[in-house]
N, C-alpha and C positions, 0 to 999 in steps of 0.2 A: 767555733765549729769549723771544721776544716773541710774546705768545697776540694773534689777529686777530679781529675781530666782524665777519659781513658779514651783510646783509639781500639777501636774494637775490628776483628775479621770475623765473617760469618758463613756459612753457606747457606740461604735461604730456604732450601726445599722444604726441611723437616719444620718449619713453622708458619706461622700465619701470618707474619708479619712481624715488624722491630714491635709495634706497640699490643702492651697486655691486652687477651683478649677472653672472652667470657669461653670459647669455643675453639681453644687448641694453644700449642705450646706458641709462645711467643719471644724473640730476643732478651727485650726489654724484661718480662717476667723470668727470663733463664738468668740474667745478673744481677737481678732484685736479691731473686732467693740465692744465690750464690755470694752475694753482700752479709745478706742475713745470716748468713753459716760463718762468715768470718768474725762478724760484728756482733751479731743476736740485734742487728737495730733494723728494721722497718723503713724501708726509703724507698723512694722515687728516682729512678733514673730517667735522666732528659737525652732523648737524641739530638743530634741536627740535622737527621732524616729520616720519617717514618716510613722507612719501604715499605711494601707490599709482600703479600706473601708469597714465597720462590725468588723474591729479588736477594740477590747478594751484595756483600760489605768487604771492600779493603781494607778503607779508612772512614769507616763510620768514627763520630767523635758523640761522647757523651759525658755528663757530668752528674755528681750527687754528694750531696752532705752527709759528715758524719758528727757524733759527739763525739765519741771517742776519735785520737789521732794514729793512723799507722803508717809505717815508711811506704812508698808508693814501689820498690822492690815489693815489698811484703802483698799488699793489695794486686798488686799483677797477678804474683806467683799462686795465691789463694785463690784469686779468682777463677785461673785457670784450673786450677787444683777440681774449683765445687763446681761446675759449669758440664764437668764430664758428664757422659758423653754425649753431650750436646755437639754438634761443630761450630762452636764460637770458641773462638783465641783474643784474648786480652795481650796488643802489641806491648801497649806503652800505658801507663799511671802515671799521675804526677799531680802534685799540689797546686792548684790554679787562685785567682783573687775572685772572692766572693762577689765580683761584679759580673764574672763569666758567665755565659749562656750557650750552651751547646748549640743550641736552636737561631735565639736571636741575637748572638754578636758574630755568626758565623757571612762572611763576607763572599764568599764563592762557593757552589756545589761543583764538584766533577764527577758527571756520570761516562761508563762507558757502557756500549751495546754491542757483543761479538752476534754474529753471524756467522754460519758452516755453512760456505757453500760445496757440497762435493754427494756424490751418490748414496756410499755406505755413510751408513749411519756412527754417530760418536759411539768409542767405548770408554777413554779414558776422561772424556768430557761432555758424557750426558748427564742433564741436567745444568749443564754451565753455559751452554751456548743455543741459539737458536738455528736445529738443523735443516737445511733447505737445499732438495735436492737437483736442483737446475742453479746456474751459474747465476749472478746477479750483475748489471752493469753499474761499478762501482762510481767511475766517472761521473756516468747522469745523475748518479744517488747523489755526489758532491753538490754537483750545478746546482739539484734542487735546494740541499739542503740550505743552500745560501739565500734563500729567499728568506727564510725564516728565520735569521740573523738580523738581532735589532731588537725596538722595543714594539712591540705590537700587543693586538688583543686574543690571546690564543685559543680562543674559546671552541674551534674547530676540533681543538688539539687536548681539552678537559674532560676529563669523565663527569658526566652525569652528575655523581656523587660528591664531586669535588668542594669541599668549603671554602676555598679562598672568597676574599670579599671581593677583588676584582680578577678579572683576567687578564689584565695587561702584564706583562713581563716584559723583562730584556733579556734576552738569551745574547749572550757573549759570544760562543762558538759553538758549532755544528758541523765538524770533520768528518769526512767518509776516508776511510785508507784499508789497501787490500793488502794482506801478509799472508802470503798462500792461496790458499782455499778456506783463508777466514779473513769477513768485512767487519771491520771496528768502526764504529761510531760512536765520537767522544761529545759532548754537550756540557757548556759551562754557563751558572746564570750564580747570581743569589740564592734564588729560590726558583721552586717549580710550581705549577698546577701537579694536581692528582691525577697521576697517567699519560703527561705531557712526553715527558722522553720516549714509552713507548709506544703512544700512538703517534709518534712525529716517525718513529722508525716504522712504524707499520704500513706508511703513507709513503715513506723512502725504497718501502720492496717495489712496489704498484710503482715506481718508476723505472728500481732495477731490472724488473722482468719485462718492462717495456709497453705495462698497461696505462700508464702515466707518462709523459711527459715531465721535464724538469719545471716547466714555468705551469703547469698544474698544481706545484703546491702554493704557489703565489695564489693561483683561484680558490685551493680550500681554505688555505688562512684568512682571502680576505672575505669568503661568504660566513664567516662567524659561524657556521651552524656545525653541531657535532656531527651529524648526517654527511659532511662533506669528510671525513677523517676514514682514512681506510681503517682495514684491522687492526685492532691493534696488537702490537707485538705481545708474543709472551714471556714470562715473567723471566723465565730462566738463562735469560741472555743479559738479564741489565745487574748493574757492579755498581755499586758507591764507591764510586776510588779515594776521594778527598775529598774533604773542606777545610779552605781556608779562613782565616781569621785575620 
């Protein structure tokens, strides 16, 4: 039985999220059934990230079994082929060892968070960025975000709803950088909590606009409580760039 690797691109808006859902279209169910058109077989696709709904995918990685074997050109091209018109694109296929795990053998996430800061509103990039019409201090977003570099308990930074069994994490990196009149924020861990990259960037405005202070996210990190976490950002500015293996 042959286990498949595919790198997937998406644009998040038109669905609920990567993972099947009882109550609207989903990634994961838009390549299920687009397998099953190629295949006629019934399977389960695994992510290595279950975004959210409106989040988007560079380089989501996912994998799934088949009985039957097809050249990984041919699974791409089909894929893309049944998927229409959804906006998902199947980059890359490929044959992987049945020990692979999209999910759990993936060794680093890279998320990115664009920002628009400028008056008028996006036209060729609404829905892809987070527009914000007063300028941000990209600087102090840096300073702060380096507090929150390391391994800590982010529970400030968790949604509610979140199921990990702990909160601790290591967050590897936490970049602010300004190209124009747009603020990117890149974050690399393992793994994340549920709503952790956006409400860290939510908590990074409230310093760019100057209602925060940079050594105020050191105080919400450390009072543990979700109550210390500003807004959280929304969906349509965060990107799964890669995971690495």
């Amino acid at each position: 039985m042959p286990r498949y690797r595919l790198t997937v691109e998406y644009d998040g808006g038109p669905f609920s999220g990567w993972q099947r859902q009882e109550n609207g279209p989903s990634v994961q169910g838009s390549l299920e059934q687009a397998i099953f058109e190629l295949s006629g077989e019934r399977v389960t696709v695994t992510g290595a990230g279950r975004t959210d709904a409106g989040v988007h995918a560079r380089g989501q990685v996912a994998h799934f079994d088949l009985q039957k074997e097809f050249a990984p050109d041919k699974v791409r091209d089909a894929l893309n082929h049944h998927v229409k018109p959804a906006p998902i694109a199947v980059l890359e296929a490929d044959f992987t060892s049945p020990e692979f795990h999209a999910r759990f053998s993936a060794a680093a996430r890279h998320y990115l968070y664009r920002i628009l800061c400028r008056r008028a509103p996006p036209a060729l990039e609404r829905g892809r960025v987070w527009h914000i019409v007063r300028d941000l201090d990209a600087e102090a977003m840096g300073a702060g975000a380096q507090f929150l570099v390391g391994q800590h308990d982010f529970t400030t930074f968790r949604s509610s709803e979140c199921q990990a069994k702990s909160p601790v994490k290591t967050l590897d990196t936490l970049e602010v950088r300004r190209a124009g009149d747009e603020i990117c924020i890149e974050a690399r861990a393992r793994s994340f909590l549920h709503n952790q990259v956006r409400s860290m960037v939510g908590s990074l405005k409230l310093v760019g606009e100057g209602k925060w202070h940079p050594q105020d996210m050191h105080a919400a990190l450390v009072a543990r409580e979700r109550s210390s976490c500003g807004p959280v950002a929304p969906p349509e500015g965060l990107y799964l760039v890669r995971v690495d293996y």
